[in-house]
PDB file with SEQRES, HELIX, SHEET and CRYST1 records, atoms N, CA, C and O in Angstrom:
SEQRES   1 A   56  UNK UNK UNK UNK UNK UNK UNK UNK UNK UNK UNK UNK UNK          
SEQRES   2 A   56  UNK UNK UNK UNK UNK UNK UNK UNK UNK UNK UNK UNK UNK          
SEQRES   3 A   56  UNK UNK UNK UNK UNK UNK UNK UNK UNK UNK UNK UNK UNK          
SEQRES   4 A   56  UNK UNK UNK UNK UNK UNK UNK UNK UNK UNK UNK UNK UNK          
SEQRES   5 A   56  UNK UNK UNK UNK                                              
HELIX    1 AA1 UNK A    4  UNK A   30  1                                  27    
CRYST1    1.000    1.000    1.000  90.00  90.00  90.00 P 1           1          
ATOM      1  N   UNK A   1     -14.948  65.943  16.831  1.00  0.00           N  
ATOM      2  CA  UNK A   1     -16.312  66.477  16.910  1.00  0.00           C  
ATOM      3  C   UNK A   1     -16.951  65.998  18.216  1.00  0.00           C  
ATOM      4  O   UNK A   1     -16.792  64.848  18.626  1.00  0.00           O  
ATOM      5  N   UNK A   2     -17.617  66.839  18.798  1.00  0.00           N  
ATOM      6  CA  UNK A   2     -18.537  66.442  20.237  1.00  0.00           C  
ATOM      7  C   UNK A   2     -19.620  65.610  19.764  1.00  0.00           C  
ATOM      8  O   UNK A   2     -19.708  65.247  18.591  1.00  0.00           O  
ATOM      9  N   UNK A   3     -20.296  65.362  20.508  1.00  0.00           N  
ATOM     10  CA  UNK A   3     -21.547  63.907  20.569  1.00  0.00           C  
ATOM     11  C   UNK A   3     -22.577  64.785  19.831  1.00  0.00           C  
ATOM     12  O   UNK A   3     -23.270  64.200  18.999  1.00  0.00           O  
ATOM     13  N   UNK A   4     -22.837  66.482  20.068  1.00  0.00           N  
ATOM     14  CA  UNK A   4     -24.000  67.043  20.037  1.00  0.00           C  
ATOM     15  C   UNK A   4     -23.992  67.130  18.347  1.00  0.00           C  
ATOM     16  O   UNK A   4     -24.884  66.738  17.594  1.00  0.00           O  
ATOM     17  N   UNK A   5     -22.718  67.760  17.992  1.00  0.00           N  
ATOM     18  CA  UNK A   5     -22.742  67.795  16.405  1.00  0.00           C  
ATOM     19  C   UNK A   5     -22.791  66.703  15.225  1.00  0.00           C  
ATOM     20  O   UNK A   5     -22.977  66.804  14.013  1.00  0.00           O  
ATOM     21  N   UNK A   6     -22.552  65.648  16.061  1.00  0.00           N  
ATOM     22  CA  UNK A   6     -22.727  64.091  15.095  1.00  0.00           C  
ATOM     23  C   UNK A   6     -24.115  64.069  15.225  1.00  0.00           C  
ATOM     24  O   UNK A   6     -24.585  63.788  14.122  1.00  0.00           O  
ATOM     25  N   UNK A   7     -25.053  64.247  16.116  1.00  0.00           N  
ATOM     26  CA  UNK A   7     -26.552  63.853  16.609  1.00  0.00           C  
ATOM     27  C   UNK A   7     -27.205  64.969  15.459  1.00  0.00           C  
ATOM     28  O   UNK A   7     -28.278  64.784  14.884  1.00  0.00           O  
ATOM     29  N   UNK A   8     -26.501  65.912  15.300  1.00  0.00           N  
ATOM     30  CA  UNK A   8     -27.119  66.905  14.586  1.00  0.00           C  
ATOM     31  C   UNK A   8     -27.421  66.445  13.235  1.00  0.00           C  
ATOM     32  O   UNK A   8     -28.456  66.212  12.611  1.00  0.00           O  
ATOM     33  N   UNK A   9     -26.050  66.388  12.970  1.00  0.00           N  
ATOM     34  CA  UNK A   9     -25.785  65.855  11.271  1.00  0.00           C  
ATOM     35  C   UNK A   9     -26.626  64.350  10.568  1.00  0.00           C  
ATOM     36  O   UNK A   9     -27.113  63.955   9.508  1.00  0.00           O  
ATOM     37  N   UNK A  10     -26.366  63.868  12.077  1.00  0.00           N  
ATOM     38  CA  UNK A  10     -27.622  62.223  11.669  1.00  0.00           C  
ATOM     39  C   UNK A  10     -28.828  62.803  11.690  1.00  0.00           C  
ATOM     40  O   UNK A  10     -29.344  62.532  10.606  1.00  0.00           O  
ATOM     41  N   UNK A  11     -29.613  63.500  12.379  1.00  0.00           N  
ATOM     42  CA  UNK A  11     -30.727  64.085  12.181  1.00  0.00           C  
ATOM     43  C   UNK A  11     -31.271  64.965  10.872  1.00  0.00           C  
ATOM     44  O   UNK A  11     -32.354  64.981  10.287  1.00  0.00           O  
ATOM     45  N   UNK A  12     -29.900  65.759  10.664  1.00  0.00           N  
ATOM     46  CA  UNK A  12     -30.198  66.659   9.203  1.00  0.00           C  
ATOM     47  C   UNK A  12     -30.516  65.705   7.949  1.00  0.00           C  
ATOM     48  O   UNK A  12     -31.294  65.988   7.038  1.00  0.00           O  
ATOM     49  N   UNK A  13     -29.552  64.177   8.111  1.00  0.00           N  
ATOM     50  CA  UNK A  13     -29.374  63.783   7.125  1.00  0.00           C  
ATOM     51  C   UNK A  13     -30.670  62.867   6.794  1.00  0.00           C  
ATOM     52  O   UNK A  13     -31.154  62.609   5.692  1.00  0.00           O  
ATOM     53  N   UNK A  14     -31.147  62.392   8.283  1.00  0.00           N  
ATOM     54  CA  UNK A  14     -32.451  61.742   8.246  1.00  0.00           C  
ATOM     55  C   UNK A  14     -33.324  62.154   7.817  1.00  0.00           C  
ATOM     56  O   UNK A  14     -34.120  61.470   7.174  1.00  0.00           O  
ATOM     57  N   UNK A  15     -33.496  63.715   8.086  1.00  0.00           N  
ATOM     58  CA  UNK A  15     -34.621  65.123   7.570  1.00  0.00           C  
ATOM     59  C   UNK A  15     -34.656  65.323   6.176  1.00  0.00           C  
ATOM     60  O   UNK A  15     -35.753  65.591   5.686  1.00  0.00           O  
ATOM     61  N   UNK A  16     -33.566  65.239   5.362  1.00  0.00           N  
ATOM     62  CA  UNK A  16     -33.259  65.496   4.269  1.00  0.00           C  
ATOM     63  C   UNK A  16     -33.847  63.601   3.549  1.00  0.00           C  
ATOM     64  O   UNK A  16     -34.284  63.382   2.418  1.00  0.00           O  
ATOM     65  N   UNK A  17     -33.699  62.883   4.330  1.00  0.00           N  
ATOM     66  CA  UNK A  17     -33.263  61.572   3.279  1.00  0.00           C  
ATOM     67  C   UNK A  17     -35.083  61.172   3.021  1.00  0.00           C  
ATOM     68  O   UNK A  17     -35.468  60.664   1.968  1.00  0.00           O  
ATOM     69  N   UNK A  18     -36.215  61.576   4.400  1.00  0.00           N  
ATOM     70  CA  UNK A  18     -37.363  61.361   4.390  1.00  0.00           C  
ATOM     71  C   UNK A  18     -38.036  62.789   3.612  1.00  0.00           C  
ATOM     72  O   UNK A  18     -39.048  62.695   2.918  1.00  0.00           O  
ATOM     73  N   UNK A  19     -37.475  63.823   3.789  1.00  0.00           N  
ATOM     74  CA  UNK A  19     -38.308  64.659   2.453  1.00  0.00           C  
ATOM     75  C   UNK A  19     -38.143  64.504   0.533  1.00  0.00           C  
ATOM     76  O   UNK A  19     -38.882  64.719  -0.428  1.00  0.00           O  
ATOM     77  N   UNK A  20     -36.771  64.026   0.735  1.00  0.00           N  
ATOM     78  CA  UNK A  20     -36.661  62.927  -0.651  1.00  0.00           C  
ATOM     79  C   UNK A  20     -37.900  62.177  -0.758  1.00  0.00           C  
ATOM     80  O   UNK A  20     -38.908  62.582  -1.337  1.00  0.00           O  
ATOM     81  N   UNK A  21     -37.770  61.087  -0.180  1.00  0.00           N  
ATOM     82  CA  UNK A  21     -38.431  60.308  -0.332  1.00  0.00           C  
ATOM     83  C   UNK A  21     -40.106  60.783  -0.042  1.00  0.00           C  
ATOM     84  O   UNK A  21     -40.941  59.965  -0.426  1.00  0.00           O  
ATOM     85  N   UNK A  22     -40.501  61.757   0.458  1.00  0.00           N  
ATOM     86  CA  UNK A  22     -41.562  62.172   0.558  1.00  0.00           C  
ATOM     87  C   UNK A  22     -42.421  62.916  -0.944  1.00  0.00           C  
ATOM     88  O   UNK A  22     -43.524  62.862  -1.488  1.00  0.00           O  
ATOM     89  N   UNK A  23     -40.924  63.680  -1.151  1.00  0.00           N  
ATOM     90  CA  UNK A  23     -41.251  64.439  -2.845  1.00  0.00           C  
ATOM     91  C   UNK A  23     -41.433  63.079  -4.027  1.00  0.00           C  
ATOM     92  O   UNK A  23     -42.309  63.004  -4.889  1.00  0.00           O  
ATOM     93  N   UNK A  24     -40.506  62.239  -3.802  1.00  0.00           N  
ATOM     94  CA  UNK A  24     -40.886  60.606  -4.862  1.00  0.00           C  
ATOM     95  C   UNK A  24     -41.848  60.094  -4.627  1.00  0.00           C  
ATOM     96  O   UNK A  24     -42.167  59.341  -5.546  1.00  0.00           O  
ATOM     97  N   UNK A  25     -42.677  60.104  -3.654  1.00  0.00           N  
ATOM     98  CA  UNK A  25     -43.682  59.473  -3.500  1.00  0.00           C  
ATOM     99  C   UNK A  25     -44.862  60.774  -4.011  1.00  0.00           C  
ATOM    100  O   UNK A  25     -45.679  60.598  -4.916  1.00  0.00           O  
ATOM    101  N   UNK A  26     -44.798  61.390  -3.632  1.00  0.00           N  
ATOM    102  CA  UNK A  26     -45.951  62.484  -4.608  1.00  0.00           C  
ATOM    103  C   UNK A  26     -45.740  62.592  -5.861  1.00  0.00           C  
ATOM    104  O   UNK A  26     -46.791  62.671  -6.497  1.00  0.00           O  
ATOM    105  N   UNK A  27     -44.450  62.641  -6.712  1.00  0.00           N  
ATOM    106  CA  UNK A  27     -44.134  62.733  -7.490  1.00  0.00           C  
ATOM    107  C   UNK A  27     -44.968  61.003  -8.585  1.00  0.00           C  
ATOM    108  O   UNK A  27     -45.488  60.915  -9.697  1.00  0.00           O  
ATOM    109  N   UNK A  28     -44.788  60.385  -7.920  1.00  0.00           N  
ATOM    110  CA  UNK A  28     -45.505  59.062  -7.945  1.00  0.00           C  
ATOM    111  C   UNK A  28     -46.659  58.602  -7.790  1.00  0.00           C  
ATOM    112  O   UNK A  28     -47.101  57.558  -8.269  1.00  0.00           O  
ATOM    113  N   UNK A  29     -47.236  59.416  -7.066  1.00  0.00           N  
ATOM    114  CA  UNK A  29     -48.723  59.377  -7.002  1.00  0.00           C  
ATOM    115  C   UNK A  29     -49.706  60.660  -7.976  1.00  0.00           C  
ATOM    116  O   UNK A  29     -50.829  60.484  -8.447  1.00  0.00           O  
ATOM    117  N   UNK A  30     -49.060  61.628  -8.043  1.00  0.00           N  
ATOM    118  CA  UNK A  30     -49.427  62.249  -8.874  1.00  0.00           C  
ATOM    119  C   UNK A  30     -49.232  61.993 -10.684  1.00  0.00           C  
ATOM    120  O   UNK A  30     -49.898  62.292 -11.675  1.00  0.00           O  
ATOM    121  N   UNK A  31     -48.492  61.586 -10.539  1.00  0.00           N  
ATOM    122  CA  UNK A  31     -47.511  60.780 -12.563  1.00  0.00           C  
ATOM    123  C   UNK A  31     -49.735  59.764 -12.454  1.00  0.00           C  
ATOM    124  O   UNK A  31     -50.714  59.898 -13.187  1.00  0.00           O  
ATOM    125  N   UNK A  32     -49.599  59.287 -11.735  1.00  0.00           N  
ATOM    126  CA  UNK A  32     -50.565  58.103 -11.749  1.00  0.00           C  
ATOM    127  C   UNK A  32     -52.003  58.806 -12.749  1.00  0.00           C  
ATOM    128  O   UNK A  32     -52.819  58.072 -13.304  1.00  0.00           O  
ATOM    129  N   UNK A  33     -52.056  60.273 -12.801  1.00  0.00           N  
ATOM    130  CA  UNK A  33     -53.491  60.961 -13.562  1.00  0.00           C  
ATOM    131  C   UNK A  33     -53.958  61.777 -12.437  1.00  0.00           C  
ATOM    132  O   UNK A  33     -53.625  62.179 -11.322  1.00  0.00           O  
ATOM    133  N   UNK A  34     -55.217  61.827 -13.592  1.00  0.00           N  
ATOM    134  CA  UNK A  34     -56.059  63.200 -12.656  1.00  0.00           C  
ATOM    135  C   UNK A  34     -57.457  61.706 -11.768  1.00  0.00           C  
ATOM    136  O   UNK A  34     -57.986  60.622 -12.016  1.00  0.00           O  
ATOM    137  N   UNK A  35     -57.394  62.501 -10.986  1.00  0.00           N  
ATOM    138  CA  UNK A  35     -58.549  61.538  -9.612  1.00  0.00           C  
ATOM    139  C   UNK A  35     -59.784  61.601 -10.484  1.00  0.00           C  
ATOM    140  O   UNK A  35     -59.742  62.735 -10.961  1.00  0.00           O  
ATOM    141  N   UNK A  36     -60.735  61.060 -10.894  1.00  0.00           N  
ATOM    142  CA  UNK A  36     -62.215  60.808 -11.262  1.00  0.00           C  
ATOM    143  C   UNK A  36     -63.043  60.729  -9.897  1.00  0.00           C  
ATOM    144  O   UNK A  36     -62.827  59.829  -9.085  1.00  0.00           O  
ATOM    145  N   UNK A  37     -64.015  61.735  -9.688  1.00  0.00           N  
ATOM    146  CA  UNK A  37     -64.889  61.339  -8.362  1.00  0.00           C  
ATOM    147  C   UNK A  37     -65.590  59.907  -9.132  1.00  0.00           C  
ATOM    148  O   UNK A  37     -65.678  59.717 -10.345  1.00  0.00           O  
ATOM    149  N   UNK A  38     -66.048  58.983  -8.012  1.00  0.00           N  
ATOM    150  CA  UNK A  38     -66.867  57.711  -8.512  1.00  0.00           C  
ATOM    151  C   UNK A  38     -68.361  58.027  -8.983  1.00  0.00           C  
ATOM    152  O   UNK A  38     -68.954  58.953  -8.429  1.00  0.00           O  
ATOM    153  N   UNK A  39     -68.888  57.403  -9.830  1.00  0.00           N  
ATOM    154  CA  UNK A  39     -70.517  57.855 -10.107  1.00  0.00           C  
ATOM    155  C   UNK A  39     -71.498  57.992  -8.526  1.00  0.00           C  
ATOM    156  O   UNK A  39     -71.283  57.308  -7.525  1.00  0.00           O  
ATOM    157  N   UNK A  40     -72.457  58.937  -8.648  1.00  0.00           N  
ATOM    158  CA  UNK A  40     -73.261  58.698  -7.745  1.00  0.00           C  
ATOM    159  C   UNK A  40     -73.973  58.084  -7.253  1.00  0.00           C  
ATOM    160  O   UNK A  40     -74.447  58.222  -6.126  1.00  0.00           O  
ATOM    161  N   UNK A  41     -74.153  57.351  -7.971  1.00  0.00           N  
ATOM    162  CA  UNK A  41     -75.303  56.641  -8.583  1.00  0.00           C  
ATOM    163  C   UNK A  41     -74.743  54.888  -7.816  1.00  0.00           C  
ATOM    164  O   UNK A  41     -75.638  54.097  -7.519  1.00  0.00           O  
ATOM    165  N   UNK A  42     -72.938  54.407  -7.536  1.00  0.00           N  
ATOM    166  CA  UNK A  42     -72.236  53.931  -7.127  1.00  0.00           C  
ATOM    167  C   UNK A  42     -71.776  53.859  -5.927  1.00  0.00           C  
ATOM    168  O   UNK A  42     -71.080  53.057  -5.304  1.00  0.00           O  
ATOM    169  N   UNK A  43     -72.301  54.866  -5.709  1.00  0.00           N  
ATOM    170  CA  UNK A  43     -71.818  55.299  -3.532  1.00  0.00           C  
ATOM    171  C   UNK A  43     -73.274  54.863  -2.781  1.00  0.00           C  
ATOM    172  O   UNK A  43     -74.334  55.202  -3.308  1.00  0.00           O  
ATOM    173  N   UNK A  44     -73.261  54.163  -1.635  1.00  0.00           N  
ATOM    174  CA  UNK A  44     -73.935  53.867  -1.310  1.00  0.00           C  
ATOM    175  C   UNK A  44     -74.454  54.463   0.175  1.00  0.00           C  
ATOM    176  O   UNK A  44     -73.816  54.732   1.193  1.00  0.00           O  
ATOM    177  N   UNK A  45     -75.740  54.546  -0.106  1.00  0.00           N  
ATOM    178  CA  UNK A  45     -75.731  55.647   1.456  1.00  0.00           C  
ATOM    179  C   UNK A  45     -76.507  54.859   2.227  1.00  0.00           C  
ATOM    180  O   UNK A  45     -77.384  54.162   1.717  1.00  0.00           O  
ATOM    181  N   UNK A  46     -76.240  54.878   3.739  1.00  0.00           N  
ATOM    182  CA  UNK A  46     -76.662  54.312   5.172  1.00  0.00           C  
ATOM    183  C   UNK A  46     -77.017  54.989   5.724  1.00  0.00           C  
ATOM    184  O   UNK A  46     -76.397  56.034   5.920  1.00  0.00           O  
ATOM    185  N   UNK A  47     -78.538  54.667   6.409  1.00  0.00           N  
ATOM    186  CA  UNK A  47     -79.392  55.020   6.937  1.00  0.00           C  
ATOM    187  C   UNK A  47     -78.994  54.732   8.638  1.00  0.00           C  
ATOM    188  O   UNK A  47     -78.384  53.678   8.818  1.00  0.00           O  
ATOM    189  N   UNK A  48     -79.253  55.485   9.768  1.00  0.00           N  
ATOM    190  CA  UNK A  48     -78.887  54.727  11.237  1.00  0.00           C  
ATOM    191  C   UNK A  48     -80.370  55.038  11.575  1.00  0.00           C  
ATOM    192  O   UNK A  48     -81.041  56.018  11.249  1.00  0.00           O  
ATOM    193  N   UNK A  49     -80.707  53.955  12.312  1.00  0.00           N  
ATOM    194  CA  UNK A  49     -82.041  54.047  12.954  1.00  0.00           C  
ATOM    195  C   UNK A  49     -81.865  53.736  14.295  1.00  0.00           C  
ATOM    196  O   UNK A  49     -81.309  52.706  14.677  1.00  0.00           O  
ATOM    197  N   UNK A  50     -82.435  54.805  15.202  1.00  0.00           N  
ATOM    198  CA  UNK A  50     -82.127  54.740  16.642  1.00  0.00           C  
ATOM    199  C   UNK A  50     -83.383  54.706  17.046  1.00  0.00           C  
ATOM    200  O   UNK A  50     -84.318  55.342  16.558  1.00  0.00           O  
ATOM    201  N   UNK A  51     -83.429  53.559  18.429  1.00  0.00           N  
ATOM    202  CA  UNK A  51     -85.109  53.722  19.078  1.00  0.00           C  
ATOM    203  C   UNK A  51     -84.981  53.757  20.322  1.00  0.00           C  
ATOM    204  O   UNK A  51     -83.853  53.434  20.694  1.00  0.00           O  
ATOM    205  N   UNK A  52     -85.984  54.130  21.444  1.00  0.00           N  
ATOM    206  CA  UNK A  52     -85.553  54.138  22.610  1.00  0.00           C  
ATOM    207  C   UNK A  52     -86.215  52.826  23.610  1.00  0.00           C  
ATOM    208  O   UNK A  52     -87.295  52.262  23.433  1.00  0.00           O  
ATOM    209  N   UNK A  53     -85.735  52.698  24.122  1.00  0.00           N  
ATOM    210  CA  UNK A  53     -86.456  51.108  25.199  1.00  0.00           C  
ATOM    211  C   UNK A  53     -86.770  51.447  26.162  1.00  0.00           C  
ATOM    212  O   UNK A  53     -85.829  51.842  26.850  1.00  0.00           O  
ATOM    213  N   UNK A  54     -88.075  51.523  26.783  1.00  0.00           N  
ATOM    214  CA  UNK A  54     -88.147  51.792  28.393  1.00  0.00           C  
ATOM    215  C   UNK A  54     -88.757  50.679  29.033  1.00  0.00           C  
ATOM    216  O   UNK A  54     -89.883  50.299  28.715  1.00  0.00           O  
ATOM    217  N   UNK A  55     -88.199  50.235  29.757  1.00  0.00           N  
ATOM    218  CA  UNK A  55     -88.487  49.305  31.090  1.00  0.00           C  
ATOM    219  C   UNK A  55     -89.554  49.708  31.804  1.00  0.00           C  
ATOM    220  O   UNK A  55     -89.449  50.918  32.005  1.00  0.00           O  
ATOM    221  N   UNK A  56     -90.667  49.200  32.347  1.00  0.00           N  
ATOM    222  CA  UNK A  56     -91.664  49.245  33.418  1.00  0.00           C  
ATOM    223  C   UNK A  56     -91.484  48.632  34.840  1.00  0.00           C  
ATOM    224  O   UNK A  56     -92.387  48.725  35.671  1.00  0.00           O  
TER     225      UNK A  56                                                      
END                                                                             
């Protein structure tokens, strides 16, 4: 076999071995339930207050 078709096959196999492992990990995070948004009432909101300075 030439250099180009081994480079290939390590690549396919790499492609293949990280979408495995991509489907187990969703597969895994999803098994975990359904998401609950957090109460509102629990999130906390920030105000930015900007002022301007002028020098004389």
């Amino acid at each position: 076999m030439n250099r180009s078709k081994i480079v290939a096959i390590i690549t396919g196999a790499i492609s293949l071995i990280l979408a495995i492992a991509y489907l187990l990990l969703v597969q895994i995070l999803d098994f975990r339930g359904e998401m609950i948004p957090a109460p509102v009432s629990q999130i906390e909101t920030s105000v930015i207050v900007t002022h301007q300075v002028t020098i004389d």
